[in-house]
C-alpha positions as CSV (number, residue, x, y, z in Angstrom):
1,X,-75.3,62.5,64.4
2,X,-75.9,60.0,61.3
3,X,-77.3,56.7,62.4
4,X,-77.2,54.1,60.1
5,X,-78.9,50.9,60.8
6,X,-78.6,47.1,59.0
7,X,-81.2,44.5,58.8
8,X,-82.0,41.2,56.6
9,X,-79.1,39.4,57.7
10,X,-80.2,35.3,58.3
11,X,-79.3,31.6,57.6
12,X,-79.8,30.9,53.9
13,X,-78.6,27.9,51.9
14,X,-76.5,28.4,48.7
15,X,-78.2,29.7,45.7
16,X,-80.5,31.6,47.8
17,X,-81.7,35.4,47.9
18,X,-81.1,37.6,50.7
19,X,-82.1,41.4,50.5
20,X,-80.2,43.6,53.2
21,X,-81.9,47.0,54.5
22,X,-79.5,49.9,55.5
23,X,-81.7,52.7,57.0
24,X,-80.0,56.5,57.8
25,X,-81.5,58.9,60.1
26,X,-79.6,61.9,61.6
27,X,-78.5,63.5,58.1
28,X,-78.7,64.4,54.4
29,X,-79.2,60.8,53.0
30,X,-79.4,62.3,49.5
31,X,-75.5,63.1,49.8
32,X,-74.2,60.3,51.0
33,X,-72.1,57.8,49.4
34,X,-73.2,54.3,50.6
35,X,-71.0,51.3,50.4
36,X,-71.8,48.1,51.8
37,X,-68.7,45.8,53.0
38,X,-68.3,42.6,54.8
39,X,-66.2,40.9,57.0
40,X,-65.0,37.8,58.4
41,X,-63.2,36.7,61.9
42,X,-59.2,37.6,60.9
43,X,-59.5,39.2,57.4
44,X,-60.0,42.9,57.0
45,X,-63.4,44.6,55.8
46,X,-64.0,44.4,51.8
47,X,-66.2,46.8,50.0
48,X,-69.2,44.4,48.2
49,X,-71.1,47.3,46.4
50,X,-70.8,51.5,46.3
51,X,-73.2,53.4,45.0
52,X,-73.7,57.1,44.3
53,X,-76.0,59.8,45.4
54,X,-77.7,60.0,42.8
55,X,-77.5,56.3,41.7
56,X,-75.8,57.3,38.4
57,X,-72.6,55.0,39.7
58,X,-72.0,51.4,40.8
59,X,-69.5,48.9,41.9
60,X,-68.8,45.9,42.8
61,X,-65.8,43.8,43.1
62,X,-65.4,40.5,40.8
63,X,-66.5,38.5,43.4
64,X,-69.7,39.4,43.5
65,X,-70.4,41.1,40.2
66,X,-73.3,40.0,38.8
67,X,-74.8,38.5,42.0
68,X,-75.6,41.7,44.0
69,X,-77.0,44.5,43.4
70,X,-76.6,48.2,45.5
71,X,-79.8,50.3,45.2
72,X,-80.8,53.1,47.5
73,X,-84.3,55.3,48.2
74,X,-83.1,58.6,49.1
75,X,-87.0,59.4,50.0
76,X,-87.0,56.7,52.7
77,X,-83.3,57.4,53.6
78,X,-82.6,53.8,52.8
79,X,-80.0,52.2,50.9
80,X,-80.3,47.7,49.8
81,X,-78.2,45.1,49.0
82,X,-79.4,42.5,46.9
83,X,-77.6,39.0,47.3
84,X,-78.5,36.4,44.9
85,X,-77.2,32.8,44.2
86,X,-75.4,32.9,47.0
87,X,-72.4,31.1,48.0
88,X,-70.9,29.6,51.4
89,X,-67.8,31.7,51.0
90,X,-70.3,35.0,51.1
91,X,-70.9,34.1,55.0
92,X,-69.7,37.4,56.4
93,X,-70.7,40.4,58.9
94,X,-72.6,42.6,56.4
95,X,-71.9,47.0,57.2
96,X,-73.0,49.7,55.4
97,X,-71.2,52.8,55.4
98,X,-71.8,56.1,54.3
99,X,-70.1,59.3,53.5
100,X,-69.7,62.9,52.4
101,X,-67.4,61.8,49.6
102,X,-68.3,64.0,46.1
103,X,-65.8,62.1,43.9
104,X,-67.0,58.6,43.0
105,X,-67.2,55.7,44.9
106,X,-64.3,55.3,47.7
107,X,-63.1,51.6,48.1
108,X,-61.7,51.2,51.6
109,X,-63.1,51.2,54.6
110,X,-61.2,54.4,56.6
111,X,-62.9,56.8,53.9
112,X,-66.2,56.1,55.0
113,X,-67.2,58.0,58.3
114,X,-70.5,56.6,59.3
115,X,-71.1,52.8,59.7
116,X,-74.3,50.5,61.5
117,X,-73.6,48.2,63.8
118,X,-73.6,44.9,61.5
119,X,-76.0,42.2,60.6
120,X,-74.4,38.4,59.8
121,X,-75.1,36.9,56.8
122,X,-74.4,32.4,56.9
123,X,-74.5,30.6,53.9
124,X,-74.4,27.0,54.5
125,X,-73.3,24.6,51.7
């Protein structure tokens, strides 16, 4: 069973840093897709950032292109989410997700079977 587990979330003001943690035990990190999505009270989850197995492939959505950054450690079975200058609109329940998926990065939330619990993110203005 593939555990996946968030941390980093806090209270930051805008234009700060904030580094989320996504650590997976209970499979084969090394072929996972990660994603890392967000959501807040009445909207539906959005993807933030994919990434590969192998790193060779990224995305991110406009909104946070060039802000954050998806990186992953398949030797510690961990996969990051770098936030910089971050904004009050970014205030969200942070998940990262992981799947099987060997075709590119999958964008919605229902093609991801493994998911952590959550960690909040709150930027104040």
């Amino acid at each position: 069973q593939v555990q996946l587990v968030e941390s980093g979330g806090g209270l930051v003001q805008a234009g700060d840093s904030l580094t989320l943690s996504c650590a997976a035990s209970g499979g084969t990190f090394g072929r996972f897709v990660m994603g890392w999505f967000r959501q807040t009270p009445g909207k539906e989850r959005e993807i933030v950032a994919g990434i590969t197995w192998s790193s060779s492939r990224t995305y991110y959505p406009d909104s946070v292109k060039g802000r954050f950054t998806i990186s992953r450690d398949n030797a510690k079975n961990t996969a990051y989410l770098q936030m910089n200058s971050l904004k009050p609109e970014d205030t969200a329940v942070y998940y990262c997700a992981a799947d099987s998926y060997d075709n590119g990065i999958p964008m919605n939330d229902h093609e991801y079977q493994y998911w952590g619990q959550g960690t909040q993110v709150t930027v104040s203005s």
